[in-house]
N, C-alpha and C positions, 0 to 999 in steps of 0.2 A: 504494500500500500504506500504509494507515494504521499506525501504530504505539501499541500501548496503552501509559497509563501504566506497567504492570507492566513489557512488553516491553521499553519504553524502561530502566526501573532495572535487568534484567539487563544488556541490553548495556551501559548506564556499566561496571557492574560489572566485566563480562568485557574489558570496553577499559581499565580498568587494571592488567589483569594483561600483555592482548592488544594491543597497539594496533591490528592487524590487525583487531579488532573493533567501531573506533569507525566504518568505511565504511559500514553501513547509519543511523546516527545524522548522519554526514554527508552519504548522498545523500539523508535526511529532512528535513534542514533547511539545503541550501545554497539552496535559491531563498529560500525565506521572509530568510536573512539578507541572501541579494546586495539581496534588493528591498527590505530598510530600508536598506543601505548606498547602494543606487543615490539612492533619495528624499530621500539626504539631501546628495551627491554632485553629484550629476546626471552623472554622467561613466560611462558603462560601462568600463571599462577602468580607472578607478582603484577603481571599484566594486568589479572581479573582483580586483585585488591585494589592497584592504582583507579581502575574503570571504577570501581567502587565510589571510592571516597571520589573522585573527580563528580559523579553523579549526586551525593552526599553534598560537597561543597555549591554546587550547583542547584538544589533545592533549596540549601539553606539561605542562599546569596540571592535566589530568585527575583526576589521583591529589587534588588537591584539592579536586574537588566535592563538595560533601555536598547531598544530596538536601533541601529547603525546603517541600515540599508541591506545587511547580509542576512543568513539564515543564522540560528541556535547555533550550529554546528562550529562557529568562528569563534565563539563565546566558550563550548565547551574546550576545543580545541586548545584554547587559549590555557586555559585550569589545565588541560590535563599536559601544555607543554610543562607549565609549573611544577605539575606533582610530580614529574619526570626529573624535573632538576634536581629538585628537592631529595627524591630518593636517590637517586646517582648521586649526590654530594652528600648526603647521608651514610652512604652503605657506601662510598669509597668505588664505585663501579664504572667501569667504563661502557657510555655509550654503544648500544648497537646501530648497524646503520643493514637497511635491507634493502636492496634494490633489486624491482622485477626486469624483466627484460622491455616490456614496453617503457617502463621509464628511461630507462638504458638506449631504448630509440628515440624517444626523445628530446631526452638530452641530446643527444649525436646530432640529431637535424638541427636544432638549437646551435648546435658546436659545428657546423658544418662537416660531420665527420660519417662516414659512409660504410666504413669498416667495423661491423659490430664488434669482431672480435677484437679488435687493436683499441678500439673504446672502450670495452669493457677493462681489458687490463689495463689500458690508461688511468682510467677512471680509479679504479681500484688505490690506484699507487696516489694519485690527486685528492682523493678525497681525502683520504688519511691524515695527509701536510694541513686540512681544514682546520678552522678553529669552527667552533659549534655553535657559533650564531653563523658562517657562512654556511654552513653543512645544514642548517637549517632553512637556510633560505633555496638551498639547490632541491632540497626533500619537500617542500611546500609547495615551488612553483611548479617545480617538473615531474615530481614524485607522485603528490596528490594534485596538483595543478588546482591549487587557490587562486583566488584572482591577488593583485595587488592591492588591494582596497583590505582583501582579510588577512594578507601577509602583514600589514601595515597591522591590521588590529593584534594580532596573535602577536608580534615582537617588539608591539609599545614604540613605533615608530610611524612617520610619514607616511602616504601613499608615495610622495615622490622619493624619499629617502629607501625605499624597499624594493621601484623600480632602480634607482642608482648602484643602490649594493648590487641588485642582483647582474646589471647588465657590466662590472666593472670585475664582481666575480667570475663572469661566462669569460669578459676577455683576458681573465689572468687563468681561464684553464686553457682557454685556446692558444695561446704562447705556452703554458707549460706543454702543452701537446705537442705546439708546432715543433719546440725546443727538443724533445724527445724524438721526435723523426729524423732531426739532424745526426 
């Protein structure tokens, strides 16, 4: 069952009168979160406690949403990149990073690169050298392909500061790339 943008602003609505009313909002959007929280995890089971309490925080804080032009989904998102951080600087853990192969296309068409496989172990070895706000912005735009308007909300930053990083990011993996072929 799809949910339209319309549908979705009643029910916030009625879930902060209801809370009884945010469960179609939550059976809409718990897989989409468990599986940013898994990819970035890699653990199913801290995966599903993160999903948790991001869902927890999320009712509790409801009365504070105010609608930005996007869906819920930019908002959850947002929490659940926090409780991510939170637990990785907590438990001393390092980052997962999952990438499919469509994204892996992607990216390439983005990077003007043609050769999956010489992308992919490109990529591999480039990502790595990331610090974790760029490696976030390459996993939003390309990965889940957010607009910039919600990368801007998810990283407490600009619309135009989110297209900047991201286009200044792209041409420092294209010279790392190029620089590797040489």
């Amino acid at each position: 069952m799809a949910l339209t943008l319309e549908e979705e602003i009643i029910l916030i609505e009625q879930s902060k009168k209801d809370r009884k009313s945010f469960e179609p909002l939550y059976s809409y959007y718990f897989k989409d979160i468990f599986l940013f929280v898994l990819a970035r995890v890699g653990d199913k089971d801290i995966a599903a406690d993160l999903t948790s309490q991001v869902f927890l925080k999320a009712l509790l804080n409801l009365k504070k949403y105010e609608f930005r032009g996007f869906r819920l989904s930019a908002w959850l998102t947002k929490i659940a990149d926090n409780e991510v951080k939170y637990y990785l600087r907590k438990s001393n853990r390092i980052r997962n990073i999952t990438i499919s192969s469509d994204a892996i296309y992607n990216l390439g068409q983005t990077l003007e690169e043609d050769n999956e496989e010489d992308l992919l172990n490109a990529l591999k070895r480039l990502l790595q050298t990331l610090e974790q706000e760029a490696m976030q912005l390459i996993e939003l735009r390309f990965f889940e392909k957010r607009s910039f308007k919600e990368i801007a909300y998810v990283l407490d930053i600009t619309e135009n500061n989110a297209k900047v990083r991201t286009y200044r990011l792209l041409n420092k993996l294209r010279e790392a790339m190029d620089h590797e072929k040489v």
